[in-house]
C-alpha positions in Angstrom: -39.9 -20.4 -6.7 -37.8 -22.7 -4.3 -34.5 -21.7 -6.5 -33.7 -18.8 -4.4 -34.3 -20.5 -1.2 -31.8 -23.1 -1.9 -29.4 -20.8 -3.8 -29.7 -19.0 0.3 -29.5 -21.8 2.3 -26.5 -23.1 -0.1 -23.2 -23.7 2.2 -20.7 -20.6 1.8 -17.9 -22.0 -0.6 -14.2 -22.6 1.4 -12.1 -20.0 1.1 -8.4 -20.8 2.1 -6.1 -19.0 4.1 -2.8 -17.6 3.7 -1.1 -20.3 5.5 -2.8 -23.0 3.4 -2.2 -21.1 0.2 1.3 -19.9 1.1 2.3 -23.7 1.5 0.1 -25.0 -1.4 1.5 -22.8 -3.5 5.5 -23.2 -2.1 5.2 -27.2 -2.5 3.9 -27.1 -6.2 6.7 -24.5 -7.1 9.0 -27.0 -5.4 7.5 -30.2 -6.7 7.8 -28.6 -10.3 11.2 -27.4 -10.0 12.5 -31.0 -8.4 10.9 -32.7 -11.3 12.4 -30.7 -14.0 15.5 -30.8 -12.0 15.1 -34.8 -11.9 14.9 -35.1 -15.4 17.3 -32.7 -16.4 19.3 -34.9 -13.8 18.7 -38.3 -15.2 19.3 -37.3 -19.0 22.7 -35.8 -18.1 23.6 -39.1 -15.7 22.1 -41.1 -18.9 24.7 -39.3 -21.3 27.3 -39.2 -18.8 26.9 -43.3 -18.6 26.7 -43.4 -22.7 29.4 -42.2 -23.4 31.9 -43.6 -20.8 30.8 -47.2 -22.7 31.3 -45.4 -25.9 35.1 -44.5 -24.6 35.2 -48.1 -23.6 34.3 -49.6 -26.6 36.3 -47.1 -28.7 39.8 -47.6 -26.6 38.7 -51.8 -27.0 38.0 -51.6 -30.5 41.7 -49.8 -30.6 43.2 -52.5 -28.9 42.1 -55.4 -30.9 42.6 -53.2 -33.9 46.7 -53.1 -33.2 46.4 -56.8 -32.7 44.8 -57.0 -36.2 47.3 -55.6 -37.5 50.4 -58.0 -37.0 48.0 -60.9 -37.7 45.2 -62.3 -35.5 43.8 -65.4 -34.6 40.5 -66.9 -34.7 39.7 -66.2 -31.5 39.5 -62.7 -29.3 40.1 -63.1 -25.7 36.6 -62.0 -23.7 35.6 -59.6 -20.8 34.0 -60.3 -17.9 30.8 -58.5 -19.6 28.9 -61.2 -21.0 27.0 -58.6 -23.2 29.9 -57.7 -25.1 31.0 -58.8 -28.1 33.9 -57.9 -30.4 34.3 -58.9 -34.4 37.4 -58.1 -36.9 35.8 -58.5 -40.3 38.2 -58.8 -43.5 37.8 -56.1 -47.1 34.8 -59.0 -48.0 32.7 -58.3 -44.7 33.7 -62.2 -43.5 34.3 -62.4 -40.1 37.8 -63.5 -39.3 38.2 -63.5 -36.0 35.5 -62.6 -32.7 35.0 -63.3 -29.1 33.5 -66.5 -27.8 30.4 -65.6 -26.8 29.4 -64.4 -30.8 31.5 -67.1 -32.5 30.3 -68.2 -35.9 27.9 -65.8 -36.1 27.1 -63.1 -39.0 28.6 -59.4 -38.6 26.7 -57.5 -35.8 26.2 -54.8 -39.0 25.0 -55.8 -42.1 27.0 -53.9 -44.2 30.3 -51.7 -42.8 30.2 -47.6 -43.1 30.1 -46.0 -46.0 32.6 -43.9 -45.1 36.1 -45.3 -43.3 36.3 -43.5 -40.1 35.4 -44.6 -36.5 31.7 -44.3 -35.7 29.2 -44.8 -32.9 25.7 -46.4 -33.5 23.0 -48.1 -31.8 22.1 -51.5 -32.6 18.5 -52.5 -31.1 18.3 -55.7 -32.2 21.5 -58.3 -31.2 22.6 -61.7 -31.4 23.0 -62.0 -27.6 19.7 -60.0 -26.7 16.7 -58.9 -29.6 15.1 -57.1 -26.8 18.1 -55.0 -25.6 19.8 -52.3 -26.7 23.5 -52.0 -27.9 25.7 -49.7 -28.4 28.2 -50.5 -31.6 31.6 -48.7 -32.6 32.7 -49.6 -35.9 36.7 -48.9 -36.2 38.5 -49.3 -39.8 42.0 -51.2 -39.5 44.3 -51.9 -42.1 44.4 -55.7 -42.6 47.6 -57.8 -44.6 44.6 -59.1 -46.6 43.5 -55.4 -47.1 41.0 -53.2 -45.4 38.8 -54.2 -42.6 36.8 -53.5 -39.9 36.6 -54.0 -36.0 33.5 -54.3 -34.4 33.1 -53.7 -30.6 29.7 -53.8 -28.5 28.0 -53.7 -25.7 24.9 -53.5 -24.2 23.3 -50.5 -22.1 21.5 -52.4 -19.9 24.1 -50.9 -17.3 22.9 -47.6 -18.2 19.5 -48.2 -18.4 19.4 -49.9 -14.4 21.6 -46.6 -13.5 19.1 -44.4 -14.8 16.1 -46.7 -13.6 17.6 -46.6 -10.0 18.2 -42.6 -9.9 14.3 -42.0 -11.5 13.1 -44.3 -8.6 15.0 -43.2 -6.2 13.6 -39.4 -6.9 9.9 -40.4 -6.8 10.6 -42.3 -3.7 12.0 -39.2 -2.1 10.0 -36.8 -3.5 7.0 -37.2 -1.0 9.0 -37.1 1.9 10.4 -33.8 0.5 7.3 -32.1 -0.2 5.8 -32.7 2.9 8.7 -31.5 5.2 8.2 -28.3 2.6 4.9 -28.0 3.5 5.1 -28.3 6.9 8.0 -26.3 7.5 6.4 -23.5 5.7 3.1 -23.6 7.1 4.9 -23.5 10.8 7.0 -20.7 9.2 3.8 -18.8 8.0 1.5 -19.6 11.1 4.9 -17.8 13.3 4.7 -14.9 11.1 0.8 -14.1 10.9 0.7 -15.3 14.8 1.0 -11.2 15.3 -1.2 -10.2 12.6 -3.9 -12.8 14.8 -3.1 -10.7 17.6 -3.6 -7.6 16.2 -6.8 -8.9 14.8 -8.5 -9.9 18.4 -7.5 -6.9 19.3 -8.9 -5.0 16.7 -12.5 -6.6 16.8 -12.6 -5.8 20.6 -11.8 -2.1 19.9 -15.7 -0.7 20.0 -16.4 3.2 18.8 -17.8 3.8 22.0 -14.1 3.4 23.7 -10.9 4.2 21.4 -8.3 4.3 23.8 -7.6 0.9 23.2 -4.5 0.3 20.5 -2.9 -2.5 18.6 -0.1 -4.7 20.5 3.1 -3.7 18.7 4.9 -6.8 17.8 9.2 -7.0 18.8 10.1 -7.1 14.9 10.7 -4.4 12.6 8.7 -5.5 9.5 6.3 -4.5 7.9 4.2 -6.1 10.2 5.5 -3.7 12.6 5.1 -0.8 10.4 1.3 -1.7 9.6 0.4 -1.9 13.4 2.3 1.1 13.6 0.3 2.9 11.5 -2.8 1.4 12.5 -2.3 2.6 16.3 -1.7 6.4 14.8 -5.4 5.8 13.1 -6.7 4.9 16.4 -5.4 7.9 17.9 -6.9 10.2 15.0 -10.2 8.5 15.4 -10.4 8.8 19.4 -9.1 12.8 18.6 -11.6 12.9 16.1 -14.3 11.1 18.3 -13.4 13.6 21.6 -14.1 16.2 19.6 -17.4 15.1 18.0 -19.0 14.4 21.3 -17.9 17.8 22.7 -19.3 19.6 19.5 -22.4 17.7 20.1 -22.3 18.3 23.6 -22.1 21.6 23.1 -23.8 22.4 20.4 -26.7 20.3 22.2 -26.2 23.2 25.3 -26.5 26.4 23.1 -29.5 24.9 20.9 -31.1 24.1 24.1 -31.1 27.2 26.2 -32.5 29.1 23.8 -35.3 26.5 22.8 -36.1 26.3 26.5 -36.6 30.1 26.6 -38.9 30.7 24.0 -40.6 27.8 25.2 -41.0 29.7 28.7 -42.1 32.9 27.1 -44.4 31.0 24.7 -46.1 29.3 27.2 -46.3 32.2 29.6 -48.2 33.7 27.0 -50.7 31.3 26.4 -51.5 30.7 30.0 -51.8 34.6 30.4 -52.5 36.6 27.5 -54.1 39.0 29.3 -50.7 40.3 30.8 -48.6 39.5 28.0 -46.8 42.6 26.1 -47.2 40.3 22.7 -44.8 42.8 20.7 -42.2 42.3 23.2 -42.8 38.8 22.8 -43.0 39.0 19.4 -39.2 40.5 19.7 -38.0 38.3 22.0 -39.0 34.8 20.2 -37.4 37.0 16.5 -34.2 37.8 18.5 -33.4 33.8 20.0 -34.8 32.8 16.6 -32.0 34.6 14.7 -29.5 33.1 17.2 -30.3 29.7 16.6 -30.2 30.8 12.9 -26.6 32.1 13.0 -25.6 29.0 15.1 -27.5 26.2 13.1 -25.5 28.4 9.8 -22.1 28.0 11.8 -22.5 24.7 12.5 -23.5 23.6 9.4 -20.7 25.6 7.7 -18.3 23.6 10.3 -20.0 20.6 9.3 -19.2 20.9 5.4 -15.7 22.3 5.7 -12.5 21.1 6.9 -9.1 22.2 7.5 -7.5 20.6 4.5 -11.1 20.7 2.1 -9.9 22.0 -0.9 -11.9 25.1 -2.5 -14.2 24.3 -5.4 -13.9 26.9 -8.3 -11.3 29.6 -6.3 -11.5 32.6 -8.0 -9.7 36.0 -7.7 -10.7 38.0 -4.7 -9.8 41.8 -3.7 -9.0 41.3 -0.2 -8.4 45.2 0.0 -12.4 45.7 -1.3 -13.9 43.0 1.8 -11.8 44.8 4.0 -13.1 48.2 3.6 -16.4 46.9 3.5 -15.8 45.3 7.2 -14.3 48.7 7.9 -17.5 50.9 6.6 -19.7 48.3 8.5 -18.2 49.0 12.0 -18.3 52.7 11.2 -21.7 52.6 10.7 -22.4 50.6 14.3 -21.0 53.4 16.3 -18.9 52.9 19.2 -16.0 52.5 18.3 -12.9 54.6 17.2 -12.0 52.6 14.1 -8.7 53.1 12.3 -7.8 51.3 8.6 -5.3 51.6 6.3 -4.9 48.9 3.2 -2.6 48.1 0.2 -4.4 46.7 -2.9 -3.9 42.8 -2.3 -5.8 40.2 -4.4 -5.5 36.5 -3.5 -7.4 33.2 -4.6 -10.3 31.7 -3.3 -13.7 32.0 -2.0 -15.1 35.9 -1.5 -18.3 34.1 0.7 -15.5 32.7 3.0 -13.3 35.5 3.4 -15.9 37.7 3.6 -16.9 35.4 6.4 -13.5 35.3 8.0 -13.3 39.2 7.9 -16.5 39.6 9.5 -15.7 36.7 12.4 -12.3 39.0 13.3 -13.8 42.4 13.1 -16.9 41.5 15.2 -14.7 39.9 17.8 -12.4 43.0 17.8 -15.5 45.1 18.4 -17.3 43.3 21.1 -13.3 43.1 23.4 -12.2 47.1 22.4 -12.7 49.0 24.6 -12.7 52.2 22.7 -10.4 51.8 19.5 -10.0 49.2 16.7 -6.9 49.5 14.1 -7.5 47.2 10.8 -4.1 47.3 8.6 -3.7 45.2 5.4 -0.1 45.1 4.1 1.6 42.9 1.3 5.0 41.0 2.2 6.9 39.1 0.0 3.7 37.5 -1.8 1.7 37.2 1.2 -1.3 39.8 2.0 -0.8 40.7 5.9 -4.1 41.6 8.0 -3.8 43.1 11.4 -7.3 43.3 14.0 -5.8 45.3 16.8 -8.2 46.0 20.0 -7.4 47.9 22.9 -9.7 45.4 25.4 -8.5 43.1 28.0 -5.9 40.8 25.8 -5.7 37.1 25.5 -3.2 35.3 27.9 -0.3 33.6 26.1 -1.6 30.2 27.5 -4.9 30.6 25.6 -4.3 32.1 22.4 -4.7 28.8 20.5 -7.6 27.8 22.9 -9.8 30.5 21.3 -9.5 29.0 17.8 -11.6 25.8 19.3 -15.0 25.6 18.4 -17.3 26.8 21.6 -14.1 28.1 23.7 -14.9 31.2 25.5 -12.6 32.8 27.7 -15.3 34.0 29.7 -16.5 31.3 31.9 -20.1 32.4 32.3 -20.8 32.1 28.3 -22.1 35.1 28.1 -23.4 36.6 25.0 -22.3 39.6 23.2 -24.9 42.2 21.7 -23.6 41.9 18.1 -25.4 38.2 17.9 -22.2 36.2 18.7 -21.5 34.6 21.4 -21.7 30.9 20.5 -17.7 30.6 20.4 -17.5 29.6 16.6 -16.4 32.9 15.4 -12.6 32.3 15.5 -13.0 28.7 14.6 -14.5 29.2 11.8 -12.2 32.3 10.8 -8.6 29.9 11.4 -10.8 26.8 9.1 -11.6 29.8 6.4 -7.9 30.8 6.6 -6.2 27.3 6.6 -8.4 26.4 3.5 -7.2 29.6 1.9 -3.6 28.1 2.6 -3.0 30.9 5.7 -2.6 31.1 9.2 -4.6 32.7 11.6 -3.0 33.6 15.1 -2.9 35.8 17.9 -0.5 38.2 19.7 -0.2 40.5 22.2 0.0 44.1 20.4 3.0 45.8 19.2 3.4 48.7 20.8 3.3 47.3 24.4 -0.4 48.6 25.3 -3.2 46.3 26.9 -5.3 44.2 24.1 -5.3 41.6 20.8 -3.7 42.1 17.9 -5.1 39.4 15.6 -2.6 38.7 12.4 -3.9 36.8 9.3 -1.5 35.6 6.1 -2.9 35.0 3.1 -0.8 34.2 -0.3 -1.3 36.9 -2.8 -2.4 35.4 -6.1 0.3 34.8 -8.2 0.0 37.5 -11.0 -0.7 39.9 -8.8 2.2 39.3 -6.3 4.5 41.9 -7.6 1.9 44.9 -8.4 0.6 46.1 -5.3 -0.2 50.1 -4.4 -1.1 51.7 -1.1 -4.4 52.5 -0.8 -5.1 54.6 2.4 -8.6 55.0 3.9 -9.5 58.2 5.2 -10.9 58.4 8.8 
């Protein structure tokens, strides 16, 4: 039972930072690569060294080989290298002639080449030195007495102390090298993330309760630069985003509460004096704000699911011509209004719940402005299904034609509600989401012909097969 106590209490395992792996991992690529380096180094210095004393030995054995030749002497004059030697042997394999330092001794070689032609060997084991190694060159020379051989050799101790020295001299350097690696490129490292430590103070400080804050933008153009860059547009997203979640709620907050406080009021009126309380007209009353806050808590809740750029699940193919003369036939029926229509057949993709939505949003908002007359023309243009609202009431001023698409905007600044059931200021909102979704735009102009009022214009893409087949299709008055 105590296991999972100490597995909790167990000290968090260290984790390294880029600095300390950038410059871990830089001086163990560099230590490997000096080391192969090193011994790729000291093998070629070793052969290098080899065969210069194999040159040596060859242009000696030459030498004394001419002096063969002509008749030699007992003795061959030395070097200054003690540890080389030099032997003419005769056709028998008797030594006739060597230096001092090997004279009277047997042939280096116990028996010559087989075959008579100059060749290189190493001899590990020599009358000078058993424990050091030799390098022998075995050179055939004509004799008077018949054919013999010259023997020159010398040791590699040279070599060997060469190579030794460079091979020491590497691992005694290699420290030094690795740690002016390291630290140069954990300096190096810590001057580049020095921003990114910036930017991450800063960061932590920034709170959701205040996004006006941004990222310090650091004076190079990297891709530090371009991360911070793109961080900072985030922020200002967010802080857009946030503004206008705490004016939805703000103002969705305002219109759920005037209507709760007024049926709260009536309600309580009524119980503290039934006895003067008309309870149908209550009764209405409490129906009527109910159904508001209905259609509000359904547009806000639509808002709330939806967004500009949501995609539309399933989209199927929708007569827009159909939902507009049902629009039509519904404003007809409320009286009123002198209401004018005239459609083309236009069928587009997406959502009929939506559109049917949209449609509604733009004719009720046509009806509650006009003051006597409403026009609703649907056209196709190159692809794209055209949809005209035309009133003849007061008109939008230029300056707030896109402020009428914001959710709760009300050009009237008493909020006042219209008798249709609107009135909340989500009616157009919702309409431009609808039509954006649908890949259309949504705006608002000043009419055509010059007369006071709104001419609403909404452009939808036709669906694709039926882009190129489209018929009028008048509606009678």
């Amino acid at each position: 039972m105590m296991v999972p106590a100490l597995v909790k209490n167990r000290a968090p395992r260290l984790r390294w930072g880029i600095r300390a792996r950038v410059a871990t991992l830089t001086t163990l690529v560099v230590a490997l690569t000096l080391v192969v380096s090193a011994i790729a180094l000291a093998a070629l210095v070793r052969q290098s060294l080899v065969a210069g004393l194999d040159d040596a030995l060859i242009s000696r054995a030459e030498s004394v080989a001419a002096q063969a030749r002509t008749g030699t002497s007992p003795d061959i004059p030395g070097t200054p290298r003690q540890d080389s030697l030099v032997q003419v042997l005769d056709a028998n394999g008797t030594v006739i002639a060597s230096t001092a330092n090997i004279k009277g001794d047997d042939p280096v070689m116990p028996s010559p080449p087989a075959v008579r032609r100059t060749t290189v060997s190493t001899l590990n084991d020599s009358p000078l030195d058993s424990t050091a190694s030799f390098r022998v060159v075995a050179y055939p020379v004509e004799l008077a007495s018949g054919p013999g051989w010259v023997y020159a050799v010398a040791s590699t101790t040279t070599v060997e102390a060469a190579t030794t020295s460079l091979v020491t001299l590497f691992w005694l350097g290699l420290p030094l090298i690795l740690v002016v690696v390291a630290i140069t490129v954990w300096y190096a490292v810590t001057s580049a993330l020095r921003p990114v430590e910036r930017i991450r103070r800063r960061a932590a400080a920034i709170e959701a309760s205040d996004l006006s804050q941004r990222l310090p933008m650091p004076p190079t153009h990297d891709e530090i630069a371009a991360l911070t860059s793109t961080m900072n547009e985030m922020l200002d997203r967010l802080e857009t985003a946030s503004d206008r979640q705490r004016q939805f709620i703000g103002d969705a907050s305002h219109e759920l509460r005037s209507p709760l406080a007024g049926l709260r009021a009536q309600v309580e009126v009524a119980l503290q004096h039934p006895e003067k309380t008309d309870l149908e007209h209550t009764l209405t009353t409490v129906r009527d704000e109910v159904g508001r806050m209905t259609t509000l808590t359904e547009d806000l809740l639509f808002l709330a699911q939806s967004t500009e750029s949501s995609p539309m699940t399933l989209p199927a193919p929708v007569d827009l011509d159909d939902l507009v003369l049902d629009e039509v036939r519904r404003l007809r029926n409320l009286g009123g209004r002198d209401v004018s229509a005239h459609t083309q057949a236009a069928r587009v993709e997406g959502s009929a719940r939506d559109l049917s939505r949209l449609l509604r949003n733009l004719a009720d908002n046509a009806y509650e402005h006009a003051h006597n007359a409403v026009a609703i023309d649907l056209n196709t243009v190159d692809g794209i299904a055209e949809l005209t609202l035309t009133d003849d009431g007061p008109g939008i001023p230029a300056e707030l034609r896109e402020t009428v698409f914001q959710r709760f905007a009300r050009l009237d600044t008493a909020r006042r509600r219209r008798t249709t059931g609107g009135g909340f200021g989500l009616g157009l909102a919702i309409a431009r989401q609808v039509a954006l979704a649908h890949g259309g735009t949504l705006t608002v102009h000043e009419r055509a012909d010059g007369r006071t009022g709104a001419q609403f214009l909404l452009r939808i893409p036709l669906s694709e097969h039926d882009a190129a087949d489209v018929q009028p299709h008048p509606v009678r008055p």
